[in-house]
C-alpha positions as CSV (number, residue, x, y, z in Angstrom):
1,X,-52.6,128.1,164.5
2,X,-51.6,127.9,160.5
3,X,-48.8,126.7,159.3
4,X,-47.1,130.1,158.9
5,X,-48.6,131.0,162.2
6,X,-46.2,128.3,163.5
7,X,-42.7,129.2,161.7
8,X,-43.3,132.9,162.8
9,X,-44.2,131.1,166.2
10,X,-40.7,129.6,166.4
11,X,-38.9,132.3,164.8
12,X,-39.9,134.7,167.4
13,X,-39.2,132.1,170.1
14,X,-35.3,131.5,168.5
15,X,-35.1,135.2,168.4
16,X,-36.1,136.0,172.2
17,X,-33.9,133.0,172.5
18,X,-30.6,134.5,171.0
19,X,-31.6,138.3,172.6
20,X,-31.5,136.2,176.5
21,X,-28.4,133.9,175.3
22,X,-26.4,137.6,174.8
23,X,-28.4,138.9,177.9
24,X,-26.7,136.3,179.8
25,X,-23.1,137.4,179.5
26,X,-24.3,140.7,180.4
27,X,-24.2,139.3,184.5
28,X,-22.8,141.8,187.6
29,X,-22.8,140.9,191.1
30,X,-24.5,142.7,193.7
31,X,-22.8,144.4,197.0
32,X,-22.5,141.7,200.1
33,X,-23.8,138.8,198.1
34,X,-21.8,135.7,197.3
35,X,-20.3,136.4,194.5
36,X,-21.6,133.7,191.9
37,X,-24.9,135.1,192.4
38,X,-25.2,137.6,189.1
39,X,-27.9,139.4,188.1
40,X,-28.8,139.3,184.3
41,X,-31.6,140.1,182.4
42,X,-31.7,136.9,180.6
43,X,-35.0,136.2,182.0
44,X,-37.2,138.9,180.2
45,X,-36.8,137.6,176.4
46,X,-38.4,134.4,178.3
47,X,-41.4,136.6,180.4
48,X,-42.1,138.7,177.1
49,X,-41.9,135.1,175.2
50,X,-44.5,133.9,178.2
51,X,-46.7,136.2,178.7
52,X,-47.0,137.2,174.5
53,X,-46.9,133.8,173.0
54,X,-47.8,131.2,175.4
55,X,-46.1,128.8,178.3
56,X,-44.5,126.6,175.9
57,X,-42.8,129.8,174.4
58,X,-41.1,130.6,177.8
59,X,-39.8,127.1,178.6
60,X,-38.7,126.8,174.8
61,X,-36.9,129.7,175.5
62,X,-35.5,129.1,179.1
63,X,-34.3,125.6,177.7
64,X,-32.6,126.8,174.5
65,X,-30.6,129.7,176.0
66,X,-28.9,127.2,178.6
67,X,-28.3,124.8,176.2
68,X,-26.1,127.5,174.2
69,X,-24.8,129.1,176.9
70,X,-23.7,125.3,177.7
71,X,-22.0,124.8,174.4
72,X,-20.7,128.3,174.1
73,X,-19.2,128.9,177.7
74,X,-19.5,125.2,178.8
75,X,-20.9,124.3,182.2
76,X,-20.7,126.3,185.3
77,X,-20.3,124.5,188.9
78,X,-20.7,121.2,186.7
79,X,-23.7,122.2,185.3
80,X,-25.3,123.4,188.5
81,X,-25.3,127.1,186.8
82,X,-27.1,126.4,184.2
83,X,-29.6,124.1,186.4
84,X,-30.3,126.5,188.5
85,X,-30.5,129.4,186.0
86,X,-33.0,126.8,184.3
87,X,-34.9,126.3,187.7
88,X,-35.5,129.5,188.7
89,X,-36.3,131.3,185.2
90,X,-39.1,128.2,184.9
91,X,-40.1,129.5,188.8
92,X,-40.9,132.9,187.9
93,X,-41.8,132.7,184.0
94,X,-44.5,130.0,183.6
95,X,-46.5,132.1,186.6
96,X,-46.3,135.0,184.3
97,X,-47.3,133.3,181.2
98,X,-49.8,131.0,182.7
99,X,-51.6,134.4,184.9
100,X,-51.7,136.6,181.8
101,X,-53.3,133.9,179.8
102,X,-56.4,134.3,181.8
103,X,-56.0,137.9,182.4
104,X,-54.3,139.4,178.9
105,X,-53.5,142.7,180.2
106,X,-50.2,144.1,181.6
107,X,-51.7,144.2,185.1
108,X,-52.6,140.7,184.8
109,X,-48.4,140.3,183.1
110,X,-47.0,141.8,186.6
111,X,-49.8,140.2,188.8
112,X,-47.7,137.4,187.2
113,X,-44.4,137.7,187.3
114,X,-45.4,138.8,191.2
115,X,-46.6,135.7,191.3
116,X,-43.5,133.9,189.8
117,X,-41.7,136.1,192.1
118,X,-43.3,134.5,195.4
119,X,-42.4,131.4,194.0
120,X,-38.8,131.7,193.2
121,X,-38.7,133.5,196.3
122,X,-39.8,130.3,198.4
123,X,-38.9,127.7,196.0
124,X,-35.2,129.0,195.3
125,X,-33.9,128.5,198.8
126,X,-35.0,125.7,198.6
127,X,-33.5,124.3,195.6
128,X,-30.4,126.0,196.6
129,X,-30.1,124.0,199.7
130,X,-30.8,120.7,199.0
131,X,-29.9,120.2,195.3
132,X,-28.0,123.2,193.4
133,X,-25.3,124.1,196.5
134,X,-24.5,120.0,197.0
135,X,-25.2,119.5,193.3
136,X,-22.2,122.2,192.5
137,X,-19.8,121.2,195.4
138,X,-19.6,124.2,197.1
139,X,-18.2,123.7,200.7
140,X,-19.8,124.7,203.9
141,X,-16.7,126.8,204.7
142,X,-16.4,128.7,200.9
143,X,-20.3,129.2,202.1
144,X,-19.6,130.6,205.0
145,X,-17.0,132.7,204.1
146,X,-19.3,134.1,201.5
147,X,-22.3,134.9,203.7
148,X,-19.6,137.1,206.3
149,X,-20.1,140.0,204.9
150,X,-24.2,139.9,204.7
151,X,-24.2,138.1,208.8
152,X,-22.1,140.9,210.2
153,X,-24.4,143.4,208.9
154,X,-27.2,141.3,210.0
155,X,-25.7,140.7,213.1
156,X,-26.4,137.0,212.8
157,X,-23.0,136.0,212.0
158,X,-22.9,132.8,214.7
159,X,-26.6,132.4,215.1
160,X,-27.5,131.0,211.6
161,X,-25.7,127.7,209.8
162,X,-24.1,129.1,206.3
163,X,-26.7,127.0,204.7
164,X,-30.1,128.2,206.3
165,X,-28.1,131.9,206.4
166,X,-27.3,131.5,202.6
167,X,-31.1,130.4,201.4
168,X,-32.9,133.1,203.7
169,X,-30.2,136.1,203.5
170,X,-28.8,135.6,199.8
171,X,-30.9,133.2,197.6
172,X,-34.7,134.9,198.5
173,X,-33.3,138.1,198.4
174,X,-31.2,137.8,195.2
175,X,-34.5,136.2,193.5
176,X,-36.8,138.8,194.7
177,X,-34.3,141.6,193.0
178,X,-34.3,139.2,189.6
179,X,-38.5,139.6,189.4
180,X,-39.1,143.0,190.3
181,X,-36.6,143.9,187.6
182,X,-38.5,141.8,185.4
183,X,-41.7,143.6,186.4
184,X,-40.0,146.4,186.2
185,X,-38.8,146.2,182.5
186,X,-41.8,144.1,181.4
187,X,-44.0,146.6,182.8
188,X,-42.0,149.4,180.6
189,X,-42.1,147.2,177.2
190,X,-45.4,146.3,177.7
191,X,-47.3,148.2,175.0
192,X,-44.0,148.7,172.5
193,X,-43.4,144.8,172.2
194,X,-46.3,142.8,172.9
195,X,-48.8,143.4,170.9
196,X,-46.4,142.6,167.9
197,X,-45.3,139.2,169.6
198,X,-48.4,138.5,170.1
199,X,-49.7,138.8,166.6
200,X,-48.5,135.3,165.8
201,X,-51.0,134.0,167.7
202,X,-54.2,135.7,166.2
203,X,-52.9,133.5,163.2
């Protein structure tokens, strides 16, 4: 890559990076769930990054949006907000980015991003359980007052800890929502956007 290759490079990465930085504030919670599980779409400037300019390009971008969303809104459950928003868009961009590099076509993109989705679907719970949830001192009983309304429907409300009923019922769930939206939208800005993103790299 030239020179110039590389300042257009980092221009489009601080770009994508500023577009998921506003996407971020643009959150809404979703019926039953505990409520400081949002969905954004701060994760697709990062995918179309990925999957258009490399792996590097999506965790620059996953990195530098936190980091401003740190300094602009400071840090959410101690910084367990922005860990986990750093965790899971890592999860189910780098699968994207690293798939479509062997397969550069937007089947092999959402082959990815499913991919990413399996993992954040699996790895997220985890996370959630034994890091982010301690990590952001939320108590067993503000847990299980959250999960209520997703056990009585379930009718497991009793039969599950709020833990184990929080990773299974609301983390997978939640994180499985998250990538087929990104599938969804990269899938749809596919042949509009990449090709010019990806022109940097033909440099």
């Amino acid at each position: 890559m030239t020179s110039k290759a590389k300042t257009k490079w980092m221009m489009r990465v601080s770009m994508l990076a500023a577009v998921a930085v506003v996407l971020m504030y643009l959150e809404f919670p979703l019926p039953l769930f505990p409520p400081w599980l949002q969905i954004d779409f701060s994760d697709i400037p990062a995918l179309l990054g990925g999957i258009a300019l490399g792996p590097w390009a999506a965790v620059t971008i996953e990195v530098l949006k936190n980091l401003v969303h740190i300094l602009l809104k400071g840090l959410s459950f101690g910084g367990a907000g922005q860990l986990a928003n750093l965790l899971i868009g890592l999860g189910l961009v780098l699968p994207a980015a690293l798939w479509t590099r062997a397969h550069p076509i937007r089947r092999g993109a959402l082959i990815g991003i499913a991919w990413g989705t399996l993992c954040v679907a699996i790895v997220g719970p985890l996370a959630n359980v034994f890091i982010l949830v301690p990590a952001a001192g939320i108590s067993t009983e503000a847990l299980a007052g959250a999960m209520t309304p997703i056990m009585e429907i379930l009718g497991l409300q009793g039969r599950l800890s709020p833990m184990v009923g929080y990773g299974l019922l609301a983390v997978a769930p939640f994180n499985i929502i998250k990538g087929l939206l990104g599938m969804l939208v990269v899938g749809l800005l596919y042949k509009p956007l990449l090709p010019t993103l990806s022109a940097v790299e033909r440099e």
